[in-house]
N, CA, C and O atoms as a Tripos MOL2 file, in Angstrom:
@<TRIPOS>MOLECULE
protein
  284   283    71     0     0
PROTEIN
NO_CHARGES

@<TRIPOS>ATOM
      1 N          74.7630  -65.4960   15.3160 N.3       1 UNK1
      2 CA         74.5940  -65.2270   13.9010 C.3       1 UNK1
      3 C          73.5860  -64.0840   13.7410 C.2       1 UNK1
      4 O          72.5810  -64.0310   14.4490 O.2       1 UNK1
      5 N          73.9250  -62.9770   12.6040 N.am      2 UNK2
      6 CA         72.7950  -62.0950   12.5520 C.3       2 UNK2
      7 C          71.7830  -62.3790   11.5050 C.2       2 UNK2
      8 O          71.9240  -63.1680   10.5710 O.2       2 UNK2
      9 N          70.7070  -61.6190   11.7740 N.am      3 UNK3
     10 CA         69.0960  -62.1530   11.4050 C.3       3 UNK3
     11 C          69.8740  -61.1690    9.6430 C.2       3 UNK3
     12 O          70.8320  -60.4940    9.2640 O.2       3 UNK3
     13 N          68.6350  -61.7590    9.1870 N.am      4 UNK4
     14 CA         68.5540  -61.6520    7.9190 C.3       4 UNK4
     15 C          68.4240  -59.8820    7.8470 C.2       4 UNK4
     16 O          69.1520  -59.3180    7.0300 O.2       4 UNK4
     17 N          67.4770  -59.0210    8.7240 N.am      5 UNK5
     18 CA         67.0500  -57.9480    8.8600 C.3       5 UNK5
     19 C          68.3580  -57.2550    9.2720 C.2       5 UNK5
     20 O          68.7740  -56.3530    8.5450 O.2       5 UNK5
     21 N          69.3390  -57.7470   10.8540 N.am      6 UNK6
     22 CA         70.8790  -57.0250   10.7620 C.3       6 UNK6
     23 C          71.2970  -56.7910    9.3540 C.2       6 UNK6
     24 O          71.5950  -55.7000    8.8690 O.2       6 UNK6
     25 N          71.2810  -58.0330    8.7110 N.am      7 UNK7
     26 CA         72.4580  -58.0830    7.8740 C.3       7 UNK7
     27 C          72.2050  -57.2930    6.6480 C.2       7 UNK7
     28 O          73.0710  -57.1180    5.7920 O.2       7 UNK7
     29 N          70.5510  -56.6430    6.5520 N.am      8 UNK8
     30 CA         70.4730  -55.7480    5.7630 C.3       8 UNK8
     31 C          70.8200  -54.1680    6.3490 C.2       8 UNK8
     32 O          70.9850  -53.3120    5.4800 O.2       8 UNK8
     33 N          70.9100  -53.8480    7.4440 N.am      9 UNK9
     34 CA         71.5640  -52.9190    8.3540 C.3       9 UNK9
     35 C          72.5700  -52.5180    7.9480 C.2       9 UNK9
     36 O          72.9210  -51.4790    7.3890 O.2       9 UNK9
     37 N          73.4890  -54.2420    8.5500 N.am     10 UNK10
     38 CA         74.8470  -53.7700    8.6180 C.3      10 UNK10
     39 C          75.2860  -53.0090    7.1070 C.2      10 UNK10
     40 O          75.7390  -51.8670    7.0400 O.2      10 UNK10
     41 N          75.1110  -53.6580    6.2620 N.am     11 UNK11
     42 CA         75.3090  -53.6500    5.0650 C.3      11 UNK11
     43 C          75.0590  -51.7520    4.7060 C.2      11 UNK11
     44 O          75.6970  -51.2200    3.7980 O.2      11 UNK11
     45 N          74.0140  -50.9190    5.6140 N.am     12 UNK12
     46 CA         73.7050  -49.9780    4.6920 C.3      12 UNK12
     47 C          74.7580  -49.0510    5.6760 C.2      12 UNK12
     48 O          74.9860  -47.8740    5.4000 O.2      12 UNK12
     49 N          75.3640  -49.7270    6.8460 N.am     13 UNK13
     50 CA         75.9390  -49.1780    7.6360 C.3      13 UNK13
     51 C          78.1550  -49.3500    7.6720 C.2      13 UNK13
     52 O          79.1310  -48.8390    8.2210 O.2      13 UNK13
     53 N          77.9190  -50.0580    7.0070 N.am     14 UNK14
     54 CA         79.1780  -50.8480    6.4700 C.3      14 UNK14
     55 C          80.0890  -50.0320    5.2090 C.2      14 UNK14
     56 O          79.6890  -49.9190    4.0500 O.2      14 UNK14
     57 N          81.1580  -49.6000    5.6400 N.am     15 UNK15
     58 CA         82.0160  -48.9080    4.5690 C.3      15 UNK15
     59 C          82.6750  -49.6750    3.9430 C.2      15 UNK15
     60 O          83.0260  -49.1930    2.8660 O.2      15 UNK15
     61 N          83.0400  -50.7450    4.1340 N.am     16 UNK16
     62 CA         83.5260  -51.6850    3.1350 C.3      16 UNK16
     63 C          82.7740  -52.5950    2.4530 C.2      16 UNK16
     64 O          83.2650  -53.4090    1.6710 O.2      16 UNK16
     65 N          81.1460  -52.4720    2.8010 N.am     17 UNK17
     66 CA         80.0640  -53.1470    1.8830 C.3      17 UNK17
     67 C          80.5040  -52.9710    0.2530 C.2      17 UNK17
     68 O          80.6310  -51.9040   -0.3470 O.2      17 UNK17
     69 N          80.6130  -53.7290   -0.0420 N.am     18 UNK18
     70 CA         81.1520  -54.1630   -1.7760 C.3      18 UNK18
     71 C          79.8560  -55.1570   -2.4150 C.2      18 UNK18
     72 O          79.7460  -56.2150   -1.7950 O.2      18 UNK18
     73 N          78.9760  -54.9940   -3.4260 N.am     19 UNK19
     74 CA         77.9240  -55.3980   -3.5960 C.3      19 UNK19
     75 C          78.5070  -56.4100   -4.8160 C.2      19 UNK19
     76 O          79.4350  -56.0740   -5.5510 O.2      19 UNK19
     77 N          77.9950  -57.3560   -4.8840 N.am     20 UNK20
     78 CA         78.5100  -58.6880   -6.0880 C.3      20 UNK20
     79 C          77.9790  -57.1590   -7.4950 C.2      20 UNK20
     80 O          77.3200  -56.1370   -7.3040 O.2      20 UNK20
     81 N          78.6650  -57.7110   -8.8260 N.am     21 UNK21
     82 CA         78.3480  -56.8330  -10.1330 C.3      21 UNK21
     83 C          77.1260  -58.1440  -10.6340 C.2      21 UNK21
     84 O          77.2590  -59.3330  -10.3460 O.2      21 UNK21
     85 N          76.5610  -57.8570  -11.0220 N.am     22 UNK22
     86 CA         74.5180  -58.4650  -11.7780 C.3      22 UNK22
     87 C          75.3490  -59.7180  -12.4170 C.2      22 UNK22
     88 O          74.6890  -60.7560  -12.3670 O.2      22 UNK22
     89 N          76.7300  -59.8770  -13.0470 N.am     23 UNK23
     90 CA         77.3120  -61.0660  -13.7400 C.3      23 UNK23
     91 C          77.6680  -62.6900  -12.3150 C.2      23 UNK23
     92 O          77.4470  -63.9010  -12.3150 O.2      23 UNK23
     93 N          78.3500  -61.5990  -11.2590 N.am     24 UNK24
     94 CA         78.9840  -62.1240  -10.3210 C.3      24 UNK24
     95 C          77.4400  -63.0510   -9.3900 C.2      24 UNK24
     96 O          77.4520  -64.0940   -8.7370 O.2      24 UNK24
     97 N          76.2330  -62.0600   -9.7410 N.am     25 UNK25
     98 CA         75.0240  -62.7550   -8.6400 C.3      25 UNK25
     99 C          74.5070  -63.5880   -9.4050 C.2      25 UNK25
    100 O          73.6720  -64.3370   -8.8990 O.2      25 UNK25
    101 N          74.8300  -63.7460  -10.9000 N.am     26 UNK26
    102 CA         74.0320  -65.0380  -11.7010 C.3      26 UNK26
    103 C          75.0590  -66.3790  -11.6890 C.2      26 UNK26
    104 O          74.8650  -67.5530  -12.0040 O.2      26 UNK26
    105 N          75.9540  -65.8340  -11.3040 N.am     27 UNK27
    106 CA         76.9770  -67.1120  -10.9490 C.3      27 UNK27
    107 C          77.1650  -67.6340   -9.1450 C.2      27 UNK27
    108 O          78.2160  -67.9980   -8.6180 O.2      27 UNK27
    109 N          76.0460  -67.5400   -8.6070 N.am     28 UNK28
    110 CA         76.3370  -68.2170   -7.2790 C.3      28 UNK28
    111 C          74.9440  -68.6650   -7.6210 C.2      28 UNK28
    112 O          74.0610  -68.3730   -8.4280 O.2      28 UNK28
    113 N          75.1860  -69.6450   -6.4790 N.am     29 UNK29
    114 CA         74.8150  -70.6910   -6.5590 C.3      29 UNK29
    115 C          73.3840  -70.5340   -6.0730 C.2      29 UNK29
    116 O          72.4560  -71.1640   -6.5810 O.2      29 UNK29
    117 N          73.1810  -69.3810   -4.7340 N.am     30 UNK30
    118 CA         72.2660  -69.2440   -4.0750 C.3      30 UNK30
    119 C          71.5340  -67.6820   -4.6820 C.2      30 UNK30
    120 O          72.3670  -66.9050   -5.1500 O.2      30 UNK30
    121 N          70.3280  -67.2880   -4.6920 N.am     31 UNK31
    122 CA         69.6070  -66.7080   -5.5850 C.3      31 UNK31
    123 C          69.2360  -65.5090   -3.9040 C.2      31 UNK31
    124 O          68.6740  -65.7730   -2.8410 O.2      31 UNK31
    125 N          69.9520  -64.0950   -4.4870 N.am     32 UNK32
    126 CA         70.3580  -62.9430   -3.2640 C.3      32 UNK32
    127 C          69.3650  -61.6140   -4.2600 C.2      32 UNK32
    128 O          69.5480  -61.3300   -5.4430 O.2      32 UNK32
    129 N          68.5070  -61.1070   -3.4710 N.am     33 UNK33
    130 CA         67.6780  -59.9980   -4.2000 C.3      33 UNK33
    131 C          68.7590  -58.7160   -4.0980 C.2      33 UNK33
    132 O          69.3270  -58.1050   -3.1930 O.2      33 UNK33
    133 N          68.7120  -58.6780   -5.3870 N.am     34 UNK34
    134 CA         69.8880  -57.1910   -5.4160 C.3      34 UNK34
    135 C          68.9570  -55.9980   -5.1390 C.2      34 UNK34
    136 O          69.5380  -54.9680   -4.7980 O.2      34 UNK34
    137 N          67.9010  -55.9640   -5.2060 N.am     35 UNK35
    138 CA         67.2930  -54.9960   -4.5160 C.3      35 UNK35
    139 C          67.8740  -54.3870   -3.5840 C.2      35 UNK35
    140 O          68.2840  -53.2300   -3.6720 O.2      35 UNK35
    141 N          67.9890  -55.3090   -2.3290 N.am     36 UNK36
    142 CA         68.4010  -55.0740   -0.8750 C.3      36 UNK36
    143 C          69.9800  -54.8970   -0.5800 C.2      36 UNK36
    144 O          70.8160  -55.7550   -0.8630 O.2      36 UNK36
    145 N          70.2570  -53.6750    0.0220 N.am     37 UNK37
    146 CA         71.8390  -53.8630    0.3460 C.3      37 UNK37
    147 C          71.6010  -55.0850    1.5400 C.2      37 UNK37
    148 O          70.5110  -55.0180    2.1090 O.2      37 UNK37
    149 N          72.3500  -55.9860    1.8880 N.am     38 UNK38
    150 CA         72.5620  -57.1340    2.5500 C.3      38 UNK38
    151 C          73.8370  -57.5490    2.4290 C.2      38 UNK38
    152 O          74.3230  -57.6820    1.3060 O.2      38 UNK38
    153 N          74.5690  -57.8150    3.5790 N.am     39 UNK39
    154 CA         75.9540  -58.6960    3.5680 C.3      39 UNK39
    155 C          75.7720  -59.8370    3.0780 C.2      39 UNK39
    156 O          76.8460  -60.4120    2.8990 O.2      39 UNK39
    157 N          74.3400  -60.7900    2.5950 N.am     40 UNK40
    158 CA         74.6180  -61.7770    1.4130 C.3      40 UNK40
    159 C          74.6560  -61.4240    0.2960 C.2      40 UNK40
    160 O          74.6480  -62.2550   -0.6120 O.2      40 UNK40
    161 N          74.6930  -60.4680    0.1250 N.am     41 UNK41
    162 CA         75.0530  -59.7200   -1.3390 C.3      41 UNK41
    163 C          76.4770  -58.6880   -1.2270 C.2      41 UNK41
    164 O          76.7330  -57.6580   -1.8500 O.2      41 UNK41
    165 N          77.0410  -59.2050   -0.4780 N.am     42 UNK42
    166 CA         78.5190  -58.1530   -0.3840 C.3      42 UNK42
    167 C          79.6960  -59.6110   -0.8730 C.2      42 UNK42
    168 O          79.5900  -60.8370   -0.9210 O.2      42 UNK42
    169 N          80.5350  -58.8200   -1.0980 N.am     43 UNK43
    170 CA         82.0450  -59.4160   -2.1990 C.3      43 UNK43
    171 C          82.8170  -60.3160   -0.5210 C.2      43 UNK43
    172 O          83.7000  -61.1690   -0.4320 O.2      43 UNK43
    173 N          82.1210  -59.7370    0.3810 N.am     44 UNK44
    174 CA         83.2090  -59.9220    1.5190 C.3      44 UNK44
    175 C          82.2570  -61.2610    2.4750 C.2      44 UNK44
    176 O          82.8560  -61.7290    3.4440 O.2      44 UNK44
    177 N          81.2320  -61.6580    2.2530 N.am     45 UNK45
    178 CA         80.7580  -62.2980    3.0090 C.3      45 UNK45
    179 C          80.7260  -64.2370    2.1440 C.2      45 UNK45
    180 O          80.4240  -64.5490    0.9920 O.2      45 UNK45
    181 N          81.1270  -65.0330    3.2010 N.am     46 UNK46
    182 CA         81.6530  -66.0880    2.7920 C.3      46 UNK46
    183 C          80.3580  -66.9680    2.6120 C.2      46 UNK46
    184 O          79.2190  -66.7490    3.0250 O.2      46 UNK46
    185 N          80.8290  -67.9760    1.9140 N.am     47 UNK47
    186 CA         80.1420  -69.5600    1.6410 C.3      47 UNK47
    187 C          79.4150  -70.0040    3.5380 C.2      47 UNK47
    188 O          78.4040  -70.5610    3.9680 O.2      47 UNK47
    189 N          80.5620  -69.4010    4.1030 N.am     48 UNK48
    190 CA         80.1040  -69.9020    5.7180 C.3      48 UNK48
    191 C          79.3830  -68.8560    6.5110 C.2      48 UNK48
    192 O          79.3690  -69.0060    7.7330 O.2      48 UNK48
    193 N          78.7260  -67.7180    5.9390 N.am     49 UNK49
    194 CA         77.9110  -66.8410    6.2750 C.3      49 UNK49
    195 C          78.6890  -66.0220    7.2270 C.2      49 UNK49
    196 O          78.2860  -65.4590    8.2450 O.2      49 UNK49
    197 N          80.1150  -66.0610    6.6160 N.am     50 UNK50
    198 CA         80.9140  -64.6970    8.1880 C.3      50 UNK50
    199 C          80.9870  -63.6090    6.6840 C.2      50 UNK50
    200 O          80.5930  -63.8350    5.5400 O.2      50 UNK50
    201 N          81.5480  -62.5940    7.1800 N.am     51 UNK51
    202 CA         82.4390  -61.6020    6.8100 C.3      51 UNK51
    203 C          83.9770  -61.8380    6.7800 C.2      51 UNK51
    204 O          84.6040  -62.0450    7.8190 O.2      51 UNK51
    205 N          84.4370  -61.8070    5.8140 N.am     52 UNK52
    206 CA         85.8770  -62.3020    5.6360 C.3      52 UNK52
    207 C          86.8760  -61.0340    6.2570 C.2      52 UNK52
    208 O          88.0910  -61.1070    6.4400 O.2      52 UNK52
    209 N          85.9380  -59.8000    6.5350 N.am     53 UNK53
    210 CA         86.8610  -58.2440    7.1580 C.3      53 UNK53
    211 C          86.8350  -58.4120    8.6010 C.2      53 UNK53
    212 O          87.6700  -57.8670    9.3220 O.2      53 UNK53
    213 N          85.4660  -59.4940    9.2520 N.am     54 UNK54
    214 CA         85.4700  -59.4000   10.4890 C.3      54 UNK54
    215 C          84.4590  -58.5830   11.0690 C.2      54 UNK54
    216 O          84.2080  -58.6800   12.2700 O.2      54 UNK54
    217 N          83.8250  -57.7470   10.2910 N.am     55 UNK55
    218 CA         83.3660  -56.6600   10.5200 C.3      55 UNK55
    219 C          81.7700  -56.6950   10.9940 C.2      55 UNK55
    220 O          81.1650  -55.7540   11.5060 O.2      55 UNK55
    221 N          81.2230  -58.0640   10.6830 N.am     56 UNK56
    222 CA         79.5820  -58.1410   11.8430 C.3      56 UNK56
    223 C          79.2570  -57.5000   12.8780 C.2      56 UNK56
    224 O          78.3780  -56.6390   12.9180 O.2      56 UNK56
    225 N          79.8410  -57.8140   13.6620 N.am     57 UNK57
    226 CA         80.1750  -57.6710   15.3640 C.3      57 UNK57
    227 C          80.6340  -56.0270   15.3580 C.2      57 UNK57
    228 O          79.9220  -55.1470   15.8420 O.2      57 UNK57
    229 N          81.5020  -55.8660   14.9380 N.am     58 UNK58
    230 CA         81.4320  -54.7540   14.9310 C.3      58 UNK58
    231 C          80.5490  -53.4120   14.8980 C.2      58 UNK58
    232 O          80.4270  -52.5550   15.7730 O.2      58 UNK58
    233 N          79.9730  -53.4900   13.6280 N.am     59 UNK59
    234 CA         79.5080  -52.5240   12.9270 C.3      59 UNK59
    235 C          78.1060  -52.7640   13.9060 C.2      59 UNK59
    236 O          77.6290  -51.8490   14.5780 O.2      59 UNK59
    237 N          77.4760  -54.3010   13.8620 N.am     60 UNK60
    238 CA         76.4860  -54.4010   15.2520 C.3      60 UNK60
    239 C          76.4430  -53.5110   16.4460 C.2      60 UNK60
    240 O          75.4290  -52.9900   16.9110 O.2      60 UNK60
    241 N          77.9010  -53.3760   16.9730 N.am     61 UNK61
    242 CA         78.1290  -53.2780   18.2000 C.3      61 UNK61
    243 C          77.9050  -51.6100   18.0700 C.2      61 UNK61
    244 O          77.3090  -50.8900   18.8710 O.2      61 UNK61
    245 N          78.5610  -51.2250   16.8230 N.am     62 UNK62
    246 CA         78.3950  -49.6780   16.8280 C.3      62 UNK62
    247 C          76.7850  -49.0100   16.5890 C.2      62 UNK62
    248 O          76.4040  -47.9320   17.0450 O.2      62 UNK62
    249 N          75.9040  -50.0490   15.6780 N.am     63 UNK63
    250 CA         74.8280  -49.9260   16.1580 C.3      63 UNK63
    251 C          73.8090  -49.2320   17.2550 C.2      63 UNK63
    252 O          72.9440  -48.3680   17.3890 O.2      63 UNK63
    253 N          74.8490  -50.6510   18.2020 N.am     64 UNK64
    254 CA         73.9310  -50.5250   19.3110 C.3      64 UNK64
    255 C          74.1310  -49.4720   20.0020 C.2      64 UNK64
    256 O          73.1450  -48.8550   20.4040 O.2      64 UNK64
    257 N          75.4480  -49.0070   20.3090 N.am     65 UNK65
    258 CA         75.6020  -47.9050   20.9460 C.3      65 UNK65
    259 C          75.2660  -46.5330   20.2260 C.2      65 UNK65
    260 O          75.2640  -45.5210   20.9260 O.2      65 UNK65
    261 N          75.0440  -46.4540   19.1750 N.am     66 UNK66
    262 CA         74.3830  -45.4950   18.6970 C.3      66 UNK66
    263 C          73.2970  -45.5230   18.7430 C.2      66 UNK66
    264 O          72.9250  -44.3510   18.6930 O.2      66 UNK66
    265 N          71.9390  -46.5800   18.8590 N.am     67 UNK67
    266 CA         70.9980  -46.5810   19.4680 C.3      67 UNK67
    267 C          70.6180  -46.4370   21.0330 C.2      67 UNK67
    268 O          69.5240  -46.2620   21.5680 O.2      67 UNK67
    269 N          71.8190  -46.5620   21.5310 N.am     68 UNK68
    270 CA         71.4910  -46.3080   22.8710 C.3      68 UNK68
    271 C          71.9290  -44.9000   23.1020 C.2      68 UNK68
    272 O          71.3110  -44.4050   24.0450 O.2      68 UNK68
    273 N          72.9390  -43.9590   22.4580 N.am     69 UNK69
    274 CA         72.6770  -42.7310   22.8130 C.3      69 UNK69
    275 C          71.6760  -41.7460   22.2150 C.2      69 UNK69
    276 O          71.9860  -40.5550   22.2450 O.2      69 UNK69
    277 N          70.6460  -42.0670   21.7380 N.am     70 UNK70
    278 CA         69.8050  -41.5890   21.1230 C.3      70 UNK70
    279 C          68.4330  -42.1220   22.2110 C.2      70 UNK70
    280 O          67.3050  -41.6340   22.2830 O.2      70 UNK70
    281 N          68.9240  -43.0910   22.8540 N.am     71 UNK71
    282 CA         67.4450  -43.6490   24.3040 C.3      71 UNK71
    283 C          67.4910  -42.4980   25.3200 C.2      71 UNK71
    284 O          66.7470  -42.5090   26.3010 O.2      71 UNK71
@<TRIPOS>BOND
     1     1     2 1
     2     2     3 1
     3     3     4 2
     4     3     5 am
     5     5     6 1
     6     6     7 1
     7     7     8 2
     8     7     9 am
     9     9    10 1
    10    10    11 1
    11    11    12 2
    12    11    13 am
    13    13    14 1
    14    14    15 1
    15    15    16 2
    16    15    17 am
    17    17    18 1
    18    18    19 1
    19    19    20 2
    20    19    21 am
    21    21    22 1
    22    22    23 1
    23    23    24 2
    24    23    25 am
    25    25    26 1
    26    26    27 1
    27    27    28 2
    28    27    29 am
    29    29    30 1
    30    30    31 1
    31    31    32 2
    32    31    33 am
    33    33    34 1
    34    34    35 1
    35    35    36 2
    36    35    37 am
    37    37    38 1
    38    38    39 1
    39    39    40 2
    40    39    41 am
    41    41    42 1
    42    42    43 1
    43    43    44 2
    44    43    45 am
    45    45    46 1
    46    46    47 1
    47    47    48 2
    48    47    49 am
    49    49    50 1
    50    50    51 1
    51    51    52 2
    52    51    53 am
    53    53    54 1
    54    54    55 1
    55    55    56 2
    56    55    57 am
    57    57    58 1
    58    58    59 1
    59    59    60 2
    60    59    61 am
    61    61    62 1
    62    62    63 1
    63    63    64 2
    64    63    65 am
    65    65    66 1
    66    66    67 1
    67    67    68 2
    68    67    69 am
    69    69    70 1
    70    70    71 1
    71    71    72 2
    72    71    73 am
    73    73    74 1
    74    74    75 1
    75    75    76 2
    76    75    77 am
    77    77    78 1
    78    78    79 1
    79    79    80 2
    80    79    81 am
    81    81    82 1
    82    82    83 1
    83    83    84 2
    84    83    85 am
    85    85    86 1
    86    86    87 1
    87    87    88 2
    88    87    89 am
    89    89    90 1
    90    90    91 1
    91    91    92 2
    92    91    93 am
    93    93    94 1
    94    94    95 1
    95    95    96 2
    96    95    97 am
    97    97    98 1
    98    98    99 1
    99    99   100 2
   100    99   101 am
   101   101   102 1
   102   102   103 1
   103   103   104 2
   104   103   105 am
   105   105   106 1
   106   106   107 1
   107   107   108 2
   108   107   109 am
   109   109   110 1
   110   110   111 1
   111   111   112 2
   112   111   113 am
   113   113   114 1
   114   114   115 1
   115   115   116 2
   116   115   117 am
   117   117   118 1
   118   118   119 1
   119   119   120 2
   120   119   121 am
   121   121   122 1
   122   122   123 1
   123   123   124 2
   124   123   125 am
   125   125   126 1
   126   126   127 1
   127   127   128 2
   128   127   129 am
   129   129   130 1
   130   130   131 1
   131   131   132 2
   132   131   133 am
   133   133   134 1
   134   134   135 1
   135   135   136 2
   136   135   137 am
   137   137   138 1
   138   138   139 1
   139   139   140 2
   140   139   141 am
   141   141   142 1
   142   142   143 1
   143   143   144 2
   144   143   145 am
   145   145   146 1
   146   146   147 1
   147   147   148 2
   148   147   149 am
   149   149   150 1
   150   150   151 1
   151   151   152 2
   152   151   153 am
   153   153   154 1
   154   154   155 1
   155   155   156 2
   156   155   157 am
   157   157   158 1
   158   158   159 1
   159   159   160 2
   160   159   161 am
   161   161   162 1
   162   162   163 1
   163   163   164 2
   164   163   165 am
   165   165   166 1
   166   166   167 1
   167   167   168 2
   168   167   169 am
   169   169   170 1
   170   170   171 1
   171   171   172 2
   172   171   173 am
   173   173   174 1
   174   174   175 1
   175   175   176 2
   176   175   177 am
   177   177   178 1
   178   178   179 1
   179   179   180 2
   180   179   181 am
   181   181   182 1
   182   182   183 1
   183   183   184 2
   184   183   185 am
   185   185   186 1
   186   186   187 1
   187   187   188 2
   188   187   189 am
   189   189   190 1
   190   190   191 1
   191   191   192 2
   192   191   193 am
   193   193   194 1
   194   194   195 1
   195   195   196 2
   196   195   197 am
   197   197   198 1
   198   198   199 1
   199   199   200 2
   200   199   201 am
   201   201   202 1
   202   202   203 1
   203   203   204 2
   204   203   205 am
   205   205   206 1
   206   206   207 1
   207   207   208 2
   208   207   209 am
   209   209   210 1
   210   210   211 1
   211   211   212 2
   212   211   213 am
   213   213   214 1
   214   214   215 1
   215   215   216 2
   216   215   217 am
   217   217   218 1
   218   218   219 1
   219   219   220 2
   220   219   221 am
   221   221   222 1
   222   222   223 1
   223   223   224 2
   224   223   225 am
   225   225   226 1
   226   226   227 1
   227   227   228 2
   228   227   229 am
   229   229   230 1
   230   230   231 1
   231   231   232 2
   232   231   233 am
   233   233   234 1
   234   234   235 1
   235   235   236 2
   236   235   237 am
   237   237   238 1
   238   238   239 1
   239   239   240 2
   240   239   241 am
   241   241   242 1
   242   242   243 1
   243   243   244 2
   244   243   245 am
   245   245   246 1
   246   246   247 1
   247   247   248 2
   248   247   249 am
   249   249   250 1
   250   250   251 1
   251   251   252 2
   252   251   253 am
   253   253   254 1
   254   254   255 1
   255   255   256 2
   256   255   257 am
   257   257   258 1
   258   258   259 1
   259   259   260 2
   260   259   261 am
   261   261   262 1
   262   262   263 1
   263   263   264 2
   264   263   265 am
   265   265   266 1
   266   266   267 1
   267   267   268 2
   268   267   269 am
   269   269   270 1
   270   270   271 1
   271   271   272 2
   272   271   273 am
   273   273   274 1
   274   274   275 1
   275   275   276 2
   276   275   277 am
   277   277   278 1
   278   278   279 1
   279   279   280 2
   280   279   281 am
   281   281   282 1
   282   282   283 1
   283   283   284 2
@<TRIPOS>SUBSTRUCTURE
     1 UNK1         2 RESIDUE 1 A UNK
     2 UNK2         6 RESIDUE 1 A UNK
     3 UNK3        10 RESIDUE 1 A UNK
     4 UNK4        14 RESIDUE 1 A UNK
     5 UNK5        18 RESIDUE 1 A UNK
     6 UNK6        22 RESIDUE 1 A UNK
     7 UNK7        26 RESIDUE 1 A UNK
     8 UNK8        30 RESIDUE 1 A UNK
     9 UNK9        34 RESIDUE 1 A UNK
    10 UNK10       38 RESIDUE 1 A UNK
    11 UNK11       42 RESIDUE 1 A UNK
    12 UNK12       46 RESIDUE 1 A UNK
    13 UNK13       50 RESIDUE 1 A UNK
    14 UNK14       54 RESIDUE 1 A UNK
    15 UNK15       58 RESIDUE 1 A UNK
    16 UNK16       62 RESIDUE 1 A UNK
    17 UNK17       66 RESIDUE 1 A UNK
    18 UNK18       70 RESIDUE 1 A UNK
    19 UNK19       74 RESIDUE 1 A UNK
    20 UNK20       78 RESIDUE 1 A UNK
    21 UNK21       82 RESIDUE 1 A UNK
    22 UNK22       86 RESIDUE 1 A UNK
    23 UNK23       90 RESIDUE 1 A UNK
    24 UNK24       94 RESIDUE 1 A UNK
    25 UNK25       98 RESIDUE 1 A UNK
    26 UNK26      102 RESIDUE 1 A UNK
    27 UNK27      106 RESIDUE 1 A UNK
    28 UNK28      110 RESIDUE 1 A UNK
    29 UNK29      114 RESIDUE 1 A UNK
    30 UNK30      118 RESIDUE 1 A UNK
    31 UNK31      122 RESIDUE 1 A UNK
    32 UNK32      126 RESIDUE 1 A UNK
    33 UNK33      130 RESIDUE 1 A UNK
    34 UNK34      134 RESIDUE 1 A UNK
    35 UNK35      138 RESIDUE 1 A UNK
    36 UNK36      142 RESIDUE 1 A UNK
    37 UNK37      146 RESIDUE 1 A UNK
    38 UNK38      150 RESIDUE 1 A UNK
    39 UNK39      154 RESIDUE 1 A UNK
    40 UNK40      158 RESIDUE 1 A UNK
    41 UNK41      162 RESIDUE 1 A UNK
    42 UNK42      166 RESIDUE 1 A UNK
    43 UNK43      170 RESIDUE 1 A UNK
    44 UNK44      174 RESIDUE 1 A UNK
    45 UNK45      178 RESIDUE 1 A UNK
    46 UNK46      182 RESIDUE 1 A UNK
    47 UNK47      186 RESIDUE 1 A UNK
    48 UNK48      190 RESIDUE 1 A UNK
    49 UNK49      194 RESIDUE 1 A UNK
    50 UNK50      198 RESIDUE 1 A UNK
    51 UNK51      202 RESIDUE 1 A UNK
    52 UNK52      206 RESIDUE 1 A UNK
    53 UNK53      210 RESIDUE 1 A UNK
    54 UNK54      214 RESIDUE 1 A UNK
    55 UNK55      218 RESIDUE 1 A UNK
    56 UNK56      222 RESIDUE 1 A UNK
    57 UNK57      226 RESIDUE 1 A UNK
    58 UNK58      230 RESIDUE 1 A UNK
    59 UNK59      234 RESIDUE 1 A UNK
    60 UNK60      238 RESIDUE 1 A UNK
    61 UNK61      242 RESIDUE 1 A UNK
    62 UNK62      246 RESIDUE 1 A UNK
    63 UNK63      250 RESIDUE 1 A UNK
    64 UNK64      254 RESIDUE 1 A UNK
    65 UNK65      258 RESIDUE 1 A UNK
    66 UNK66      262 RESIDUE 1 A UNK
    67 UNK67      266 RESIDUE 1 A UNK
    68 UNK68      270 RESIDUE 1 A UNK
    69 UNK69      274 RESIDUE 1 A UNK
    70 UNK70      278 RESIDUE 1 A UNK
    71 UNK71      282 RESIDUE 1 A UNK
């Protein structure tokens, strides 16, 4: 599972990041700072804390290897 800190990453790194609209974040249940881009604040991330595109792991993975050609 990614840390709270990925998932503000992925999110700024993520092309299909879709952010809830200010109506959509007063109607869940759980209280998400719109401040922060974060995949708990994206249209695509579930009740069960995945990504419904699949796209965690991924966008992680591209991450990393972009941090590693920059070592």
């Amino acid at each position: 599972m990614a840390s709270k800190e990925q998932l503000r990453k992925i999110a700024i790194y993520c092309d299909s990041y879709t952010p809830y609209d200010e109506g959509e974040l007063k109607n869940l249940s759980q209280k998400f700072d719109k401040n922060f881009e974060s995949c708990e604040n994206c249209i695509h991330y579930t009740k069960d804390k995945k990504c419904e595109l699949d796209l965690i792991d991924k966008v992680l993975s591209s991450l990393a290897m972009e941090q590693d050609l920059k070592s």
